[in-house]
CHARMM internal coordinates of N, CA and C (Angstrom, degrees):
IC EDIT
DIST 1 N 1 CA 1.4412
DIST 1 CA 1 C 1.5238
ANGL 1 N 1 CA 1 C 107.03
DIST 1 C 2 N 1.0432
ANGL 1 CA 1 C 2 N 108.98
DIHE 1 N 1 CA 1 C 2 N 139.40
DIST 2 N 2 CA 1.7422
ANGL 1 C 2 N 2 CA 124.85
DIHE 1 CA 1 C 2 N 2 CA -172.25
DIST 2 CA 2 C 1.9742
ANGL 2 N 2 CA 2 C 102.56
DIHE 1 C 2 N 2 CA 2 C -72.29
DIST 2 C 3 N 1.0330
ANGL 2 CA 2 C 3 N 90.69
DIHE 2 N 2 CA 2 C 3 N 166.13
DIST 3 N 3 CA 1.9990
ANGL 2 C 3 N 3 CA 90.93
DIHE 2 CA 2 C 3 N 3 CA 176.35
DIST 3 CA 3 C 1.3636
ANGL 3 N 3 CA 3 C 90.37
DIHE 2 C 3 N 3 CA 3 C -65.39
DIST 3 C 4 N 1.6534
ANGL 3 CA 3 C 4 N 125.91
DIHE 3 N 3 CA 3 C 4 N -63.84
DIST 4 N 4 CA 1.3829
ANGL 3 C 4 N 4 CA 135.26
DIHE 3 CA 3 C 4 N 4 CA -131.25
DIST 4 CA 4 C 1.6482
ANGL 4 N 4 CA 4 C 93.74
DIHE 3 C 4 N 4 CA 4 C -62.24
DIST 4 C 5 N 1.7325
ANGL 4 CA 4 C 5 N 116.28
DIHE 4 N 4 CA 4 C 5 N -33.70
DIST 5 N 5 CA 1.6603
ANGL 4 C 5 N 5 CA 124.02
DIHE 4 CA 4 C 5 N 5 CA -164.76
DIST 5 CA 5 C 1.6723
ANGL 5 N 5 CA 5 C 102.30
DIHE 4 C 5 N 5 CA 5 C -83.55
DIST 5 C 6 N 1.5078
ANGL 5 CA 5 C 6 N 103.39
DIHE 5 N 5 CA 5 C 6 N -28.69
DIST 6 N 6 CA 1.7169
ANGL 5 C 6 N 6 CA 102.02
DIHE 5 CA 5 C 6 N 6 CA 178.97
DIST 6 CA 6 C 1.7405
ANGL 6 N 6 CA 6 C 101.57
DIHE 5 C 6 N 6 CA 6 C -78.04
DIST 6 C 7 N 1.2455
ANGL 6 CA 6 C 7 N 119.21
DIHE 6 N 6 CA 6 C 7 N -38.22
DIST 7 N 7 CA 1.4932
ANGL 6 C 7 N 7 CA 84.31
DIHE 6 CA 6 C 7 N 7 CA 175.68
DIST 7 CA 7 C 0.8390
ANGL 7 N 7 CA 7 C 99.87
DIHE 6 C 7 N 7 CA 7 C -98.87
DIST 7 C 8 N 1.0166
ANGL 7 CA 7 C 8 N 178.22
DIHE 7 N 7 CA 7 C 8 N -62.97
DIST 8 N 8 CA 2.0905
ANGL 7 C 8 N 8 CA 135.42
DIHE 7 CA 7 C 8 N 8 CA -179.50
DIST 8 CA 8 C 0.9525
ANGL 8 N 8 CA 8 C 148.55
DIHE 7 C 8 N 8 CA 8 C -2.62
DIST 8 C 9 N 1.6412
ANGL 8 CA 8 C 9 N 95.39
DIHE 8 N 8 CA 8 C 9 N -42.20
DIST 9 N 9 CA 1.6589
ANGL 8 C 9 N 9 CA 118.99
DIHE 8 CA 8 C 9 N 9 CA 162.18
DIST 9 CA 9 C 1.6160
ANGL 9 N 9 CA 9 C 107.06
DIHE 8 C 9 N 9 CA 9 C -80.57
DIST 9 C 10 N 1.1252
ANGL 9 CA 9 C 10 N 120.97
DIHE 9 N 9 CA 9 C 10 N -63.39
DIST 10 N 10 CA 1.5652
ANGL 9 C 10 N 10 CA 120.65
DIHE 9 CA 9 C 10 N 10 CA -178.31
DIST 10 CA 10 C 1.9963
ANGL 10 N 10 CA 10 C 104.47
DIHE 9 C 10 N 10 CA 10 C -44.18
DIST 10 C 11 N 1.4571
ANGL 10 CA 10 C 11 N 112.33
DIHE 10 N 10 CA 10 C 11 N -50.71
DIST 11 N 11 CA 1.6117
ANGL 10 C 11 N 11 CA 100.53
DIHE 10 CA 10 C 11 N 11 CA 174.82
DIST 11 CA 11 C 1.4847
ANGL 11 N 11 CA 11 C 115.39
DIHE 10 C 11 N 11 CA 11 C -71.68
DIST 11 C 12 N 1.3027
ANGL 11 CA 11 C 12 N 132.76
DIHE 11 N 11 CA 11 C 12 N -34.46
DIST 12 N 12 CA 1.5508
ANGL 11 C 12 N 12 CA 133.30
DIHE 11 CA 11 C 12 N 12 CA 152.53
DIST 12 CA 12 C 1.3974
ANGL 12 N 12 CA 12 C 119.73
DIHE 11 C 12 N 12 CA 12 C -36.03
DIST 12 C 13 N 1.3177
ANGL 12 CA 12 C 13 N 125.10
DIHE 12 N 12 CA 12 C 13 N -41.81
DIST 13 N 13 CA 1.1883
ANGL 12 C 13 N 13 CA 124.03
DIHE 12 CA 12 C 13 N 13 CA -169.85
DIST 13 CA 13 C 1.9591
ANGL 13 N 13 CA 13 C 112.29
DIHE 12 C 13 N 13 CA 13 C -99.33
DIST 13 C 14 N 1.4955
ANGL 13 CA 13 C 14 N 97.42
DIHE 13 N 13 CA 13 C 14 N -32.54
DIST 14 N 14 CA 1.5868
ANGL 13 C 14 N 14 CA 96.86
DIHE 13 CA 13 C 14 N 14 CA 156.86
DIST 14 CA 14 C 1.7576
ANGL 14 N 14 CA 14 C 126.97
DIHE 13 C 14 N 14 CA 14 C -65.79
DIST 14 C 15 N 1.6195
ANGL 14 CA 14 C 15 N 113.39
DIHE 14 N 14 CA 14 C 15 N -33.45
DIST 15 N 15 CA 1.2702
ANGL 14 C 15 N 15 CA 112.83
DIHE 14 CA 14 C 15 N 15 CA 174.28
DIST 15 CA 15 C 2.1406
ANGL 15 N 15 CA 15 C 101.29
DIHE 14 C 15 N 15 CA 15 C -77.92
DIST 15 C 16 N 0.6125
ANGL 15 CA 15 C 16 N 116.74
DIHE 15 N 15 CA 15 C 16 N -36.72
DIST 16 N 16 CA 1.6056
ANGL 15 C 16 N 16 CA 115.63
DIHE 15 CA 15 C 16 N 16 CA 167.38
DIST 16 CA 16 C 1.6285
ANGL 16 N 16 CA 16 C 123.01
DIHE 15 C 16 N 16 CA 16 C -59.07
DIST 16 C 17 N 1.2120
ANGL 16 CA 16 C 17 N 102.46
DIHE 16 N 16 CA 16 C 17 N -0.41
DIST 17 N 17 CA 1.8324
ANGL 16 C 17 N 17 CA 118.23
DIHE 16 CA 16 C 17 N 17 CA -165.22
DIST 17 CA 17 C 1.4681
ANGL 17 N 17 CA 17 C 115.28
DIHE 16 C 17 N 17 CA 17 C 57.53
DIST 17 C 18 N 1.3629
ANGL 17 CA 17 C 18 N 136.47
DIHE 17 N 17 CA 17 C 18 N 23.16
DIST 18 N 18 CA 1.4211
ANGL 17 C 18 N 18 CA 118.44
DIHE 17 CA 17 C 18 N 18 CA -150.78
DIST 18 CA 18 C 1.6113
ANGL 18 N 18 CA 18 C 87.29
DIHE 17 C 18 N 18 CA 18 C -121.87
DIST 18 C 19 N 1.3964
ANGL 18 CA 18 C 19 N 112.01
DIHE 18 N 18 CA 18 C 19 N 177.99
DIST 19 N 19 CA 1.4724
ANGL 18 C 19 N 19 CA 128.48
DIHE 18 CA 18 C 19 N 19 CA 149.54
DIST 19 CA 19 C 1.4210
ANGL 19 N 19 CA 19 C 126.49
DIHE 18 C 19 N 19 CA 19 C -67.99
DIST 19 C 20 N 1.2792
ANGL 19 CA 19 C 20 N 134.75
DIHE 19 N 19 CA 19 C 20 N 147.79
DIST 20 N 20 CA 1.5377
ANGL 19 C 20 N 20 CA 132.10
DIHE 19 CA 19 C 20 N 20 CA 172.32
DIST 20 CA 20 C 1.4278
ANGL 20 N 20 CA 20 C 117.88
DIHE 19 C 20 N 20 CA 20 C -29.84
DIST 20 C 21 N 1.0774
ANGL 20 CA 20 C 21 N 87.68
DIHE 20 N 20 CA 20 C 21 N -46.27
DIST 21 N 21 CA 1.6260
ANGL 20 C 21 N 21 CA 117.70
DIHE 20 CA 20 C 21 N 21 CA -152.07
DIST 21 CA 21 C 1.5979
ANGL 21 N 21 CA 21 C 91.68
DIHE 20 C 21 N 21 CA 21 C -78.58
DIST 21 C 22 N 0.8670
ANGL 21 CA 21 C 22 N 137.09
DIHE 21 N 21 CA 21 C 22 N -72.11
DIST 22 N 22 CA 1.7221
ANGL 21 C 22 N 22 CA 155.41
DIHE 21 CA 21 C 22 N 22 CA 163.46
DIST 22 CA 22 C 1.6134
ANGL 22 N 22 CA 22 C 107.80
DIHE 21 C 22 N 22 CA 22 C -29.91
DIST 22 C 23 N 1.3821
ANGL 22 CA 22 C 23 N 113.32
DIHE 22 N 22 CA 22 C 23 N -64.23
DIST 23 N 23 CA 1.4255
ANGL 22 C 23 N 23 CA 116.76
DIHE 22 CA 22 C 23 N 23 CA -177.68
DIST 23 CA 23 C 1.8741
ANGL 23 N 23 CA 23 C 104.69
DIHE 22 C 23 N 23 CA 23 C -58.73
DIST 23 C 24 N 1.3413
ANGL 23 CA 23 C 24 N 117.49
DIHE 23 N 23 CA 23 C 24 N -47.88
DIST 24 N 24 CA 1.4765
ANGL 23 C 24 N 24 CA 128.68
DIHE 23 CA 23 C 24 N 24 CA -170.06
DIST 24 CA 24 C 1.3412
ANGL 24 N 24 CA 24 C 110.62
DIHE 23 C 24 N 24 CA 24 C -48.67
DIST 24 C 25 N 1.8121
ANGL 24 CA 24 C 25 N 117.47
DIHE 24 N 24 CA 24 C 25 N -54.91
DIST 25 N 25 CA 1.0717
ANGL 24 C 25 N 25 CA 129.43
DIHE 24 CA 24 C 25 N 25 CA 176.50
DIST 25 CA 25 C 1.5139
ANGL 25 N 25 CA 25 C 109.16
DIHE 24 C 25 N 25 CA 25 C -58.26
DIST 25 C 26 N 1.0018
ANGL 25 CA 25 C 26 N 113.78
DIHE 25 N 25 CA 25 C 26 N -63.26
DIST 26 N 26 CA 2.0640
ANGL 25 C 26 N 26 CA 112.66
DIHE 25 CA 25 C 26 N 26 CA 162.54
DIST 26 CA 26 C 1.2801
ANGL 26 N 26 CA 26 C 115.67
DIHE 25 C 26 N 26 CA 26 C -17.54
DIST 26 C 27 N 1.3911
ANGL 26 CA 26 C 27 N 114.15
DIHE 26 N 26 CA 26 C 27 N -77.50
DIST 27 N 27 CA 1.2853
ANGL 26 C 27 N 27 CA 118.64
DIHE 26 CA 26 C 27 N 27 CA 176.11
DIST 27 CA 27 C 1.4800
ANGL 27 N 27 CA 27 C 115.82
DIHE 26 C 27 N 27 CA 27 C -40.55
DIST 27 C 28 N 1.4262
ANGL 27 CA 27 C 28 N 117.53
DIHE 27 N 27 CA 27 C 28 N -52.50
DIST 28 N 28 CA 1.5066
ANGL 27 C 28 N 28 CA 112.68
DIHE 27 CA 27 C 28 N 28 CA -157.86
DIST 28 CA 28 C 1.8055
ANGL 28 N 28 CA 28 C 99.77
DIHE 27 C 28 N 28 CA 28 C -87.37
DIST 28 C 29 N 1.6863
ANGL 28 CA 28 C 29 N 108.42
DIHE 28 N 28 CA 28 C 29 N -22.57
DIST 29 N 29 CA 1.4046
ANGL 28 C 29 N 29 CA 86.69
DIHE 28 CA 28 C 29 N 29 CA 165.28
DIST 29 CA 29 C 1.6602
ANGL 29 N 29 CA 29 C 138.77
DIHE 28 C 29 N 29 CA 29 C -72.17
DIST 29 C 30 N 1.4241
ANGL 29 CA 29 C 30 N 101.67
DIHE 29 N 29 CA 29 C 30 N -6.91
DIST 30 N 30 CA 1.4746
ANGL 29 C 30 N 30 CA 122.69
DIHE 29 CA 29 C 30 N 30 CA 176.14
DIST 30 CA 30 C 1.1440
ANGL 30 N 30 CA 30 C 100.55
DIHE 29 C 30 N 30 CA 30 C -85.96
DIST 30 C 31 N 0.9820
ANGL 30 CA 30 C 31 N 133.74
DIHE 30 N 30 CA 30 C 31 N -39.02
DIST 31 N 31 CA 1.7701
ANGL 30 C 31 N 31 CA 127.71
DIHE 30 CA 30 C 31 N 31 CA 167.70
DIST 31 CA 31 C 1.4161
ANGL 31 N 31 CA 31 C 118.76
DIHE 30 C 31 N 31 CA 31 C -41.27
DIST 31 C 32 N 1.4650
ANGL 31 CA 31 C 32 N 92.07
DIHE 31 N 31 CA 31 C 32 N -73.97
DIST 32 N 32 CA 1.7321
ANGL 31 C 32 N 32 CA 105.21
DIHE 31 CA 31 C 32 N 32 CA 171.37
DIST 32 CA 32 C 1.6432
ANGL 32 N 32 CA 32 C 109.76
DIHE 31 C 32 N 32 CA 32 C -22.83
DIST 32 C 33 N 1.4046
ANGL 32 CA 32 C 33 N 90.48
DIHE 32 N 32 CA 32 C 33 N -68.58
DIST 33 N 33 CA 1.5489
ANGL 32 C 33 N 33 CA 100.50
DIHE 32 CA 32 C 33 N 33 CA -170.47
DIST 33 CA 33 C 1.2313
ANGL 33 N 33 CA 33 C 119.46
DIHE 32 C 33 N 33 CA 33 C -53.92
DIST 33 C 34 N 1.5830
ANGL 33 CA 33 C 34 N 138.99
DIHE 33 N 33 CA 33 C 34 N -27.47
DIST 34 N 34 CA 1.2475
ANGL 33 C 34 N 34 CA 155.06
DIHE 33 CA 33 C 34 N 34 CA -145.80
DIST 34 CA 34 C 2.1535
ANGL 34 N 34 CA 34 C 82.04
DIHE 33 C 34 N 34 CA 34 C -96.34
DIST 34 C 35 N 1.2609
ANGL 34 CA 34 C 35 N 97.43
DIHE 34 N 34 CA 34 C 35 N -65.09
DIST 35 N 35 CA 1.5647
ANGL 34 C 35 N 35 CA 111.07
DIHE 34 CA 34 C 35 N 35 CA 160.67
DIST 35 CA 35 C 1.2930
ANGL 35 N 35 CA 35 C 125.28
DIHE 34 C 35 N 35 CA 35 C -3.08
DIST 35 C 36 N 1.1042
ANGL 35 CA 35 C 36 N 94.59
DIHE 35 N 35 CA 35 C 36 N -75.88
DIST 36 N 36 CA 1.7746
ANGL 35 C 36 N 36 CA 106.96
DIHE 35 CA 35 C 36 N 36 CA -165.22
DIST 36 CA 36 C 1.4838
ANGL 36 N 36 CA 36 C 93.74
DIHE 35 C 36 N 36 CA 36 C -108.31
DIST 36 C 37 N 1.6013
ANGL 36 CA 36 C 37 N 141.04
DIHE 36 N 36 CA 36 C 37 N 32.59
DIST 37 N 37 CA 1.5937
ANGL 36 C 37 N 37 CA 149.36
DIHE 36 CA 36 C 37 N 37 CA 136.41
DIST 37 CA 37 C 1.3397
ANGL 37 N 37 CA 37 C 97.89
DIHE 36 C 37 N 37 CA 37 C 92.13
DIST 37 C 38 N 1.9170
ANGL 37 CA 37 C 38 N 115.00
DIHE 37 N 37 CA 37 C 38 N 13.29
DIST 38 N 38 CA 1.6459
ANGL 37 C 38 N 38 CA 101.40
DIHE 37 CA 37 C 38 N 38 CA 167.39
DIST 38 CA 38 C 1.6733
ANGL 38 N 38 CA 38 C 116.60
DIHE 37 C 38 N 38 CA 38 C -64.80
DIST 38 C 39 N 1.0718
ANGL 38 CA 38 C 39 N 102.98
DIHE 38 N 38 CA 38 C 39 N 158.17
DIST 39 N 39 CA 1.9103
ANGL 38 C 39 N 39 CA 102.26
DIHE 38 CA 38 C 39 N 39 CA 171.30
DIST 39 CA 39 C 1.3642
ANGL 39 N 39 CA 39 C 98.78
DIHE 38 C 39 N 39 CA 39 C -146.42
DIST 39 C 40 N 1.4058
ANGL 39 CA 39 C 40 N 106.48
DIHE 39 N 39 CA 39 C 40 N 117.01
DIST 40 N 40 CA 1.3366
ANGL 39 C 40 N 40 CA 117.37
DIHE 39 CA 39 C 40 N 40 CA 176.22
DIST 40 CA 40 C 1.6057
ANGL 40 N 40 CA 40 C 120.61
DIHE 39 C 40 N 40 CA 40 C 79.11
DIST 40 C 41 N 1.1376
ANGL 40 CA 40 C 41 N 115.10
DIHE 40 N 40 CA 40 C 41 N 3.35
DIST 41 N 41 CA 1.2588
ANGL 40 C 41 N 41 CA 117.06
DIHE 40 CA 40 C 41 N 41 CA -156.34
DIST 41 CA 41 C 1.2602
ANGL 41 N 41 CA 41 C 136.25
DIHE 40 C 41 N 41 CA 41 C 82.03
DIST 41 C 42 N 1.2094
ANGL 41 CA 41 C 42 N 114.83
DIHE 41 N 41 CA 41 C 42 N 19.07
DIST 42 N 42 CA 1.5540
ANGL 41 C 42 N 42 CA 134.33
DIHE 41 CA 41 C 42 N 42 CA 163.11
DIST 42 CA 42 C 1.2270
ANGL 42 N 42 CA 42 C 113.22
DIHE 41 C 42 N 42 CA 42 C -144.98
DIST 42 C 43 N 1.8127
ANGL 42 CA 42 C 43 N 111.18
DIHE 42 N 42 CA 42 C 43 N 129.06
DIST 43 N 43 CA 1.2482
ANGL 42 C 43 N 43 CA 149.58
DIHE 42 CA 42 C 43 N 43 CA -137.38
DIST 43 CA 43 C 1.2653
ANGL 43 N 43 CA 43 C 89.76
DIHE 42 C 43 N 43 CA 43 C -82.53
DIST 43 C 44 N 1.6776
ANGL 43 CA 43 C 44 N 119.51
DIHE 43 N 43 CA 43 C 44 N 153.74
DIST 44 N 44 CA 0.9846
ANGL 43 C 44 N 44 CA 131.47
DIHE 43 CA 43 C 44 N 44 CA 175.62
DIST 44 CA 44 C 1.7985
ANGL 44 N 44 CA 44 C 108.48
DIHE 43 C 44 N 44 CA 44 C -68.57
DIST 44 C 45 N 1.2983
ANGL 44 CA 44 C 45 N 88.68
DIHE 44 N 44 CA 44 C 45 N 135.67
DIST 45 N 45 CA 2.1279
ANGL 44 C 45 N 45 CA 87.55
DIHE 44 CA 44 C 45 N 45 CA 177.28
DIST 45 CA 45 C 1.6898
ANGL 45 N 45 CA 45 C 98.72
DIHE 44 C 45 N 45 CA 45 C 114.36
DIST 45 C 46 N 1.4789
ANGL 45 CA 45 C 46 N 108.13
DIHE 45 N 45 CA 45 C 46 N -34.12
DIST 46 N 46 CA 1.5203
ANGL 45 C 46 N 46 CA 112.42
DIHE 45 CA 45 C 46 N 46 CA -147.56
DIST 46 CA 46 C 1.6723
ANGL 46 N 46 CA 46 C 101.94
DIHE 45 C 46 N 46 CA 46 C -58.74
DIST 46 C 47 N 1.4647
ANGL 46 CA 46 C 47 N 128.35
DIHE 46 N 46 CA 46 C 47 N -49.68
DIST 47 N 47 CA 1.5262
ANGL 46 C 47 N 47 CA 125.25
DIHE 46 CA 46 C 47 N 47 CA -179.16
DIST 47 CA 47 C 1.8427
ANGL 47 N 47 CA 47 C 108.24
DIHE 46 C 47 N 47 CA 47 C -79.56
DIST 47 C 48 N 1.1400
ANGL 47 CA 47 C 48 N 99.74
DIHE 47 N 47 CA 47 C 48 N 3.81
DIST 48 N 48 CA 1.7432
ANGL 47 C 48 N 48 CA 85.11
DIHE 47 CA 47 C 48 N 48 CA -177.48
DIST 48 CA 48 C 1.4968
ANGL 48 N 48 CA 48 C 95.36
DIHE 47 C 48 N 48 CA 48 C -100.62
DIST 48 C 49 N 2.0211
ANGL 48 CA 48 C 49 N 125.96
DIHE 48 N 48 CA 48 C 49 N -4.96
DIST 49 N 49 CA 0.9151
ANGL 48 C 49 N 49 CA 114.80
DIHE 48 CA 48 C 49 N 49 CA -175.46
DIST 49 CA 49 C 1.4241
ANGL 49 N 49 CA 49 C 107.30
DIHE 48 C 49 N 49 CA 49 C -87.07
DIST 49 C 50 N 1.3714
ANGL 49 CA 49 C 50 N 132.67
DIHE 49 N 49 CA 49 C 50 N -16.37
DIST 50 N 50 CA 1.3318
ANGL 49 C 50 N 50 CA 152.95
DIHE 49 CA 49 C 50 N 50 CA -164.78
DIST 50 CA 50 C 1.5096
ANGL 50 N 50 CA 50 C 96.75
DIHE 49 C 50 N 50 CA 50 C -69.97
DIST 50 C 51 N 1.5211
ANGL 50 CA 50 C 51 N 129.54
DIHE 50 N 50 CA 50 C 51 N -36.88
DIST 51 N 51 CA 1.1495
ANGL 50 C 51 N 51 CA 134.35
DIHE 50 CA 50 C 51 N 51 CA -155.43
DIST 51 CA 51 C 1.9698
ANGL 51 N 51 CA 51 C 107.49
DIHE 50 C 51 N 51 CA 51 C -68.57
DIST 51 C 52 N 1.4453
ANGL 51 CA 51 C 52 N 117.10
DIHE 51 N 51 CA 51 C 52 N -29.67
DIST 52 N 52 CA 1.2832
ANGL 51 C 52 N 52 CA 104.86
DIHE 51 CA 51 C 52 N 52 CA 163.44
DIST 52 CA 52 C 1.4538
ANGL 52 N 52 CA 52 C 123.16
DIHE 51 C 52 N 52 CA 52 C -60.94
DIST 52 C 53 N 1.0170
ANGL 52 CA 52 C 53 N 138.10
DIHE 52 N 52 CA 52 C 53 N -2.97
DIST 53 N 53 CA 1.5943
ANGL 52 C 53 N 53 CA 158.59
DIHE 52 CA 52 C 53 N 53 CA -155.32
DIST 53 CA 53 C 1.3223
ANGL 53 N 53 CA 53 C 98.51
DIHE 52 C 53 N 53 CA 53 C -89.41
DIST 53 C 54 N 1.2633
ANGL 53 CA 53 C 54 N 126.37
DIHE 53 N 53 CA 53 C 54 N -21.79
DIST 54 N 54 CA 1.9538
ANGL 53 C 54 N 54 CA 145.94
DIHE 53 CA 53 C 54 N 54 CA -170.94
DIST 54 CA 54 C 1.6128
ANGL 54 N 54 CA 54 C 99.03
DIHE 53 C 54 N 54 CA 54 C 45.74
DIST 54 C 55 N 1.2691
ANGL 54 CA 54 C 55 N 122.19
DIHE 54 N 54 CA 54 C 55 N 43.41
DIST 55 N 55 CA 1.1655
ANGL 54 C 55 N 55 CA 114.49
DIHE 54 CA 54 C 55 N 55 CA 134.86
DIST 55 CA 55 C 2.0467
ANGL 55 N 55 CA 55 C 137.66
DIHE 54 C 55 N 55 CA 55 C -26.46
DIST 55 C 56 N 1.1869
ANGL 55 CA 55 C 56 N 114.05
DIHE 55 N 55 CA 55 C 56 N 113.52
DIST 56 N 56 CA 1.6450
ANGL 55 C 56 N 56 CA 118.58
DIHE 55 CA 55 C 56 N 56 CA -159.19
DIST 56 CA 56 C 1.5427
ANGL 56 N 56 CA 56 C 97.43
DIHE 55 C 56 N 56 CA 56 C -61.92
DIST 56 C 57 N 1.1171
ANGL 56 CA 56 C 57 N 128.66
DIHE 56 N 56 CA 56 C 57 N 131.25
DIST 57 N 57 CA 1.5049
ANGL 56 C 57 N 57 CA 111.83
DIHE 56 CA 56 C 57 N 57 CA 168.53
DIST 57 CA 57 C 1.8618
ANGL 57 N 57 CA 57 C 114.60
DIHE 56 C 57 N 57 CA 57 C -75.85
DIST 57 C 58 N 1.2043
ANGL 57 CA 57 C 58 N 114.99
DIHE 57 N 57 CA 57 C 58 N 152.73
DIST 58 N 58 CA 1.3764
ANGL 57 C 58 N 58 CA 122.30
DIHE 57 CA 57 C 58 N 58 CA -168.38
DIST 58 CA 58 C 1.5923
ANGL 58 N 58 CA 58 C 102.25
DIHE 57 C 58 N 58 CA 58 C -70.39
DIST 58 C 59 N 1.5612
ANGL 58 CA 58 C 59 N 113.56
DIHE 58 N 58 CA 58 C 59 N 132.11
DIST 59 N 59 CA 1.3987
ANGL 58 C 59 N 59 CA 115.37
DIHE 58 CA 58 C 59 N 59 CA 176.56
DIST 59 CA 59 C 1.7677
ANGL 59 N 59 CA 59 C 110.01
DIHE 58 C 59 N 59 CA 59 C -79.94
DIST 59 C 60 N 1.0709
ANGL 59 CA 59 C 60 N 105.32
DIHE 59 N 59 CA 59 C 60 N 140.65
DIST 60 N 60 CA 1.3922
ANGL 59 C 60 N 60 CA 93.53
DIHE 59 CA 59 C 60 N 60 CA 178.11
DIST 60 CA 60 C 1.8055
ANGL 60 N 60 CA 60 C 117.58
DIHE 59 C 60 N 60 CA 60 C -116.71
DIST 60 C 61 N 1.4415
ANGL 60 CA 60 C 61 N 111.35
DIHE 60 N 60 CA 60 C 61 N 94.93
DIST 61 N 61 CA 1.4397
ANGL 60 C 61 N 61 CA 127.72
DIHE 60 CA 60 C 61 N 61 CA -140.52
DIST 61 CA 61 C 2.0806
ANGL 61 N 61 CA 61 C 88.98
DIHE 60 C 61 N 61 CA 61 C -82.35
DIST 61 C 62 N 1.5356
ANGL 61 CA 61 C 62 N 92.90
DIHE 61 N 61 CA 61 C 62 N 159.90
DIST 62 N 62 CA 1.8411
ANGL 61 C 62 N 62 CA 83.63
DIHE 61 CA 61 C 62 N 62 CA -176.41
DIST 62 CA 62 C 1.5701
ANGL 62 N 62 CA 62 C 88.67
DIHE 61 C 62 N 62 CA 62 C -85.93
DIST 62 C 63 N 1.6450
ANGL 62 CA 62 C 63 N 104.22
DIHE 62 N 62 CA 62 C 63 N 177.95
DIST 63 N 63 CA 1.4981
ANGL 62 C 63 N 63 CA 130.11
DIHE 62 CA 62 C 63 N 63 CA 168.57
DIST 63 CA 63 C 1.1740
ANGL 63 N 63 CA 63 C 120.86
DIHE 62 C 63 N 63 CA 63 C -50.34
DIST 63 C 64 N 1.3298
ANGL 63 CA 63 C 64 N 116.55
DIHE 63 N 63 CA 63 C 64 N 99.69
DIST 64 N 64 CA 2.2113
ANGL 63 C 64 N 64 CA 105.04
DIHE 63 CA 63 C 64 N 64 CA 176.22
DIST 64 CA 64 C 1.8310
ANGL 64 N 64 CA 64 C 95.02
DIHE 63 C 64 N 64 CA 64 C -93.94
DIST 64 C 65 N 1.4976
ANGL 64 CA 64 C 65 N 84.79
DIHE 64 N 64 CA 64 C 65 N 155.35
DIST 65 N 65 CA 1.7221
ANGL 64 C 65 N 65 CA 93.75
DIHE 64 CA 64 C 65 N 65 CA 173.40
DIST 65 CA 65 C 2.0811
ANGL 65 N 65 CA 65 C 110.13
DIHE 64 C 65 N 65 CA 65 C -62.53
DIST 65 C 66 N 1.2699
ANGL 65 CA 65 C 66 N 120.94
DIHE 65 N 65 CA 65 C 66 N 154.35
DIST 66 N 66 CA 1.0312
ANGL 65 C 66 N 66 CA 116.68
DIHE 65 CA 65 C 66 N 66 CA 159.00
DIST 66 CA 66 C 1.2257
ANGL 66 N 66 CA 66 C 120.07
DIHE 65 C 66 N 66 CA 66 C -123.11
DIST 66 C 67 N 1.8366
ANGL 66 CA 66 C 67 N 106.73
DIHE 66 N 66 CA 66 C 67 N 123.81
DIST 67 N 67 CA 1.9552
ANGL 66 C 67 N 67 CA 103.94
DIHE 66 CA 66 C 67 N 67 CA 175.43
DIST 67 CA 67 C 1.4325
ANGL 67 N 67 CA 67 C 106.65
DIHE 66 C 67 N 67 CA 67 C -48.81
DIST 67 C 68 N 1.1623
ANGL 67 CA 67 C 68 N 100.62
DIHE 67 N 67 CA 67 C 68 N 158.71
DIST 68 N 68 CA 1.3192
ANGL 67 C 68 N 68 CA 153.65
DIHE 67 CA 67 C 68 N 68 CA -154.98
DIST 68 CA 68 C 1.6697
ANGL 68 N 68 CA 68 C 92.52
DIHE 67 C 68 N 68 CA 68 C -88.53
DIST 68 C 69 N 1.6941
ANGL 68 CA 68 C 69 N 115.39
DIHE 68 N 68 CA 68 C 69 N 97.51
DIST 69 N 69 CA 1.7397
ANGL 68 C 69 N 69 CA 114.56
DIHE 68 CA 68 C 69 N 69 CA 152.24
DIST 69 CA 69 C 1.6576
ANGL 69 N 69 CA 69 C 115.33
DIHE 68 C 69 N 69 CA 69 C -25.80
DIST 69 C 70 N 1.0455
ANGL 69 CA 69 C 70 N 87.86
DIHE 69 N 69 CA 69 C 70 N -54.24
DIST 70 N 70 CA 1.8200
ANGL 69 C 70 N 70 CA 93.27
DIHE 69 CA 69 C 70 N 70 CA -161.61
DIST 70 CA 70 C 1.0126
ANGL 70 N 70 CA 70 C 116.32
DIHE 69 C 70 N 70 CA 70 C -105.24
DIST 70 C 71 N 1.3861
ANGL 70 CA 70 C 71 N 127.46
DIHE 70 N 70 CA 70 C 71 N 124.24
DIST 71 N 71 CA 1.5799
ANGL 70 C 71 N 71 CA 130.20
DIHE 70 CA 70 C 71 N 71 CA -177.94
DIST 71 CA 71 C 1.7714
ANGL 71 N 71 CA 71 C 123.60
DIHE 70 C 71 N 71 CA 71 C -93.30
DIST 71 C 72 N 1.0024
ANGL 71 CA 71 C 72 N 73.49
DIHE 71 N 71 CA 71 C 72 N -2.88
DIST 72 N 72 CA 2.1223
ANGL 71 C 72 N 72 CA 91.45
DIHE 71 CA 71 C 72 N 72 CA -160.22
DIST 72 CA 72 C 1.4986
ANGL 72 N 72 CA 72 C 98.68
DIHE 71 C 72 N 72 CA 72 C -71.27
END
COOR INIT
IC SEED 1 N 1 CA 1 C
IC BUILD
């Protein structure tokens, strides 16, 4: 690793509060995951499996006006 990439990482990992060592592993475990199509820590497939569950789908109602708090 170059100086210019170590301090990037060393100020990345101080604005994150962590250690080098701590922040590095973060990063590269979010990689991994990005990798193999995890997001967030849940596996690809995981909410489309929820869908037998018959969850209602959300209506999506139009814009009504709203009165006015203040009359003054």
């Amino acid at each position: 690793m170059d100086d210019i990439a170590m301090e990037e990482l060393r100020a990345d990992a101080e604005a994150a509060g962590k250690s080098i060592s701590s922040y590095a592993r973060e990063v590269l475990e979010k990689r991994h995951e990005a990798e193999r199509g995890w997001v967030n820590g849940w596996p690809p497939g995981y909410f489309e499996n929820l869908k037998p569950l018959n969850f209602e789908e959300p209506v999506d109602l139009p814009p009504e006006p709203i009165e006015p708090l203040n009359t003054i």
